[in-house]
C-alpha positions, 0 to 999 in steps of 0.5 A: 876196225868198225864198231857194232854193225850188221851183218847180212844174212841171205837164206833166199836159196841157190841164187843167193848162196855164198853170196850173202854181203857183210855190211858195217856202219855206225849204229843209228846211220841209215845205208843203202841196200840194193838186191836184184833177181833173186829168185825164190828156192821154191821156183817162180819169178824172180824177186825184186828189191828194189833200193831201201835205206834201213837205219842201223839195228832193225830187222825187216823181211826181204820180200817181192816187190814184184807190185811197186810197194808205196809205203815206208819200210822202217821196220818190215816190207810186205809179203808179196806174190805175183798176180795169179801166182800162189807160191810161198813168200820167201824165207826172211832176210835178217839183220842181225847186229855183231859186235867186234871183238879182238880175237873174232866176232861175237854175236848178240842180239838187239834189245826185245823192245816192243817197238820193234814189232809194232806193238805199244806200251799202253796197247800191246797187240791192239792197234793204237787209236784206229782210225775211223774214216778212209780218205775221200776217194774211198766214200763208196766202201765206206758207204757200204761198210756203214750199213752193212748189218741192214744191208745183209739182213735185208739181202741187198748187199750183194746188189750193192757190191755189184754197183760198187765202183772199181777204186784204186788202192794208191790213195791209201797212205800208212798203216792206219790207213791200210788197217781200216781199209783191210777191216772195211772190205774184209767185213764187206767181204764176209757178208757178201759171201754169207748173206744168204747163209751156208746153203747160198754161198757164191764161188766168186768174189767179184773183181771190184772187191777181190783186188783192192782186197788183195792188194790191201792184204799184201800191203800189210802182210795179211791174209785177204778174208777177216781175221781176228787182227782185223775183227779185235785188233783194228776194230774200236774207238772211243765214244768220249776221246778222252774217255777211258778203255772200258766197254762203257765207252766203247764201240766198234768201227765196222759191225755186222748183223748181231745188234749188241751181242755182236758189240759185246764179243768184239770189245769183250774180247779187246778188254781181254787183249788189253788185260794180256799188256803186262804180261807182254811186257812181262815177257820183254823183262824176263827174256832180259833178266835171262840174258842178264842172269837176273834172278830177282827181275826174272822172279818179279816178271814171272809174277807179272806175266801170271797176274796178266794172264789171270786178268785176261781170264777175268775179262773174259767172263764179262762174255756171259753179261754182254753176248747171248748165245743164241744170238751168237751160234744162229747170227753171228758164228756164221760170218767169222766162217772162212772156206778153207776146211768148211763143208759149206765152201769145199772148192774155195772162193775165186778172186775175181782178178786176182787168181786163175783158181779158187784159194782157201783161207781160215776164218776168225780164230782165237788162235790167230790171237798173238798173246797166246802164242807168245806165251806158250813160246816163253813158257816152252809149252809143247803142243802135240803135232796136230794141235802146234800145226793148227796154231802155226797155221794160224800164225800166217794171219797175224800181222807180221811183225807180231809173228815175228815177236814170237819167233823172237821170242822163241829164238831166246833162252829157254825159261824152263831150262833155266828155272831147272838149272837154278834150282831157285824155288821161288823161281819154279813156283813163279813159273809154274803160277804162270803155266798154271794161269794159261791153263785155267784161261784155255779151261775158261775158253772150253767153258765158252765154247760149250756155252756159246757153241755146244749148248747152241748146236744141240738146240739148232739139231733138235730144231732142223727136225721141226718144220719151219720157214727159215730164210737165212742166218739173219732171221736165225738159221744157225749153219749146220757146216761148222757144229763141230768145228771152230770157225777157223777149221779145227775140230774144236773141242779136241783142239781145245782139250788138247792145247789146255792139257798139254799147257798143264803138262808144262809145269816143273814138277819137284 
């Protein structure tokens, strides 16, 4: 009789039905798995998986490996599609580990270690120590991402895309690696296609940008335009290395037109990620204190989860010290647009090489932020159908071992059938201490909002009707697509009242 092993678990539709294998080995003993033509439930070309040994008790998505994958797969493989093709990437195979009993097999699940899902004790969501500079041959996209800011405000960024080389993406080595360069040529992307403002757009991101691009963007799982695990997430360093993580001894790896506004909105927004580490961990104790029936380590780590979330508030009215908004609606705002949802770009933007039709995709989000996610999955916040919609959209641009911690969480236990069951005061009134933080941290992003946005946008109104040479973002022509909308294509203000009250509507009441 084997001990703890796996079990595979194919859901990769008709091809696979009935034939999902039942594997066992000793825990920590690495084996081999070969899955050839599986064909996708949805139609399209096969899916090729080629040989992987997987150490016994991790979990990794199967996916196409239609593009040869050049990186180590210890945890989880690319989502790939084939060239040109736009079908859906295939629902994950999971490992999952059983334990053999004498009348049967019970399941159970593996520890929720934030290992895992690549993410850090110290760091949480935020990529430890980023790297700063790409190998050698990559020199040109480094070249250009350096200047950016002076290259889009003097309007010669496009020309200098043009004359960019064709590089190869097999250089690249790692996740650091891979990280950097989705952040270099998502910057580069972004001001190529807004140099000229919203009234200046191109249909068409040239092939010696739309390739790498993309195919850096499946290495990691990611969507190919800028997003918030590229702009917070990958995007700092320390001035003195040995220095401390304030935003004192803080700068940006890449930036784009904004001078110190823009530096102050990125690491703002870092220090508010780094503040939401031990509620991350907060969460790893609770759903163990859960499965444990823990009541005293379950009551300690709702405390914990409350005061992180309070502290991710507190970072954040450090915004107001660090960005002007006017700085931020009339040069900034317009460089975390996406075109998808966005007046601006209706048809979409062609990748030149790539596809033979235009894709849309959101820009930058708050909502692409793991954290919030992960919480609201935990507390068992509800959102109404149009706002959850918006937020599980939002998912498909986070890195995907992060989507996959929410789901992780989200498959556990039910915290807030469990606090009603106990019928453990101390229990509801940590947890309700919880809700009650979010609530206030989604009210405090309402606040800035107004500050940065809605205040901006009246202002830039009442201004188109004054006669005036205005050239572009960069010399403070504010975009006129987005006044209603978040970068990301919600209706903001709705969006946003909607999720802070049906956080609210969380709270155990006696």
């Amino acid at each position: 009789m084997w001990g703890p092993g796996l079990v595979l678990v194919a859901a990769l539709g008709k091809q696979a039905a009935g034939r999902a294998p039942q594997v066992s080995a000793e825990p920590g003993t690495p084996w081999p798995l070969t899955l050839l033509d599986l064909h996708h439930p949805r139609g399209g070309d096969p899916l090729h998986l080629q040989q992987l040994w997987v150490p016994v008790g991790t979990e990794i998505s199967v996916c196409s490996t239609t593009t040869p994958y050049r990186q180590p797969l210890p945890v989880f493989a690319r989502t790939l599609r084939p060239l040109g093709s736009r079908v859906l990437a295939p629902p994950r195979t999971r490992y999952r580990p059983v334990m053999e009993a004498g009348d049967g097999t019970e399941e159970t699940r593996l520890p929720l270690a934030l290992s895992r899902f690549q993410l850090s004790e110290e760091y949480g969501f935020l990529l430890p120590n980023p790297l700063t500079e790409l190998p050698a041959p990559y020199g040109p996209w480094m070249e250009i991402a350096h200047d950016l800011p002076q290259l889009i405000t003097s309007r010669q960024l496009r020309s200098r895309v043009h004359q960019m080389p064709q590089l190869s993406t097999r250089h690249l080595r790692g996740r650091e690696e891979l990280h950097l360069a989705h952040l270099v040529l998502s910057f580069i992307t972004m001001g190529y296609l807004w140099q000229e403002g919203e009234e200046g757009t191109v249909k068409v991101l040239p092939r010696n940008l739309a390739v790498p691009f993309w195919e850096v963007s499946q290495a990691l799982g990611l969507p190919p335009i800028l997003s918030h695990a590229d702009f917070v997430l990958a995007n700092w360093r320390r001035k003195d290395p040995n220095g401390p993580l304030e935003i004192e001894n803080l700068d940006t790896i890449i930036s784009l037109p904004g001078g110190e506004s823009l530096r102050g909105f990125i690491l703002v927004t870092l220090l508010a990620e780094k503040a939401a580490v031990p509620g991350i961990k907060a969460i790893v104790q609770a759903i163990h204190a859960l499965l444990q029936l823990e009541e005293e380590t379950l009551y300690k780590a709702l405390q914990k989860l409350a005061e992180a979330i309070g502290d991710m508030t507190k970072a954040l009215k450090r915004m107001q010290d660090y960005v002007d908004p006017a700085v931020f609606y009339t040069v900034i705002r317009i460089f975390l647009s996406g075109w998808k949802d966005n007046p601006a770009m209706p048809e979409g933007l062609l990748y030149e090489g790539v596809a033979a039709e235009p894709m849309a995709y959101s820009g930058g989000s708050a909502a692409q932020s793991t954290v919030l996610h992960a919480f609201d999955e935990l507390l068992g916040i509800r959102h109404s159908e149009e706002s959850a919609a918006f937020l599980h959209r939002m998912r498909d641009y986070m890195p995907p071992p992060h989507r996959a911690f929410v789901e992780e969480i989200r498959r556990a236990p039910s915290l807030k059938q469990h606090v009603l069951s106990s019928g453990d005061e101390r229990l509801r009134v940590a947890f309700n201490q919880c809700v009650s933080a979010l609530a206030d941290l989604r009210s405090y992003h309402i606040t800035i909002v107004t500050r940065y946005i809605s205040i901006p946008a009246a202002k830039a109104k009442a201004e188109r009707a004054e006669p005036g040479d205005r050239a572009g973002p960069c010399v403070g022509k504010p975009p006129a697509a987005l006044e209603s909308k978040g970068t990301g294509g919600s209706h903001i203000f709705s969006f946003l009242k909607s999720v802070r009250d049906t956080t609210r509507e969380g709270v155990i009441r006696v």
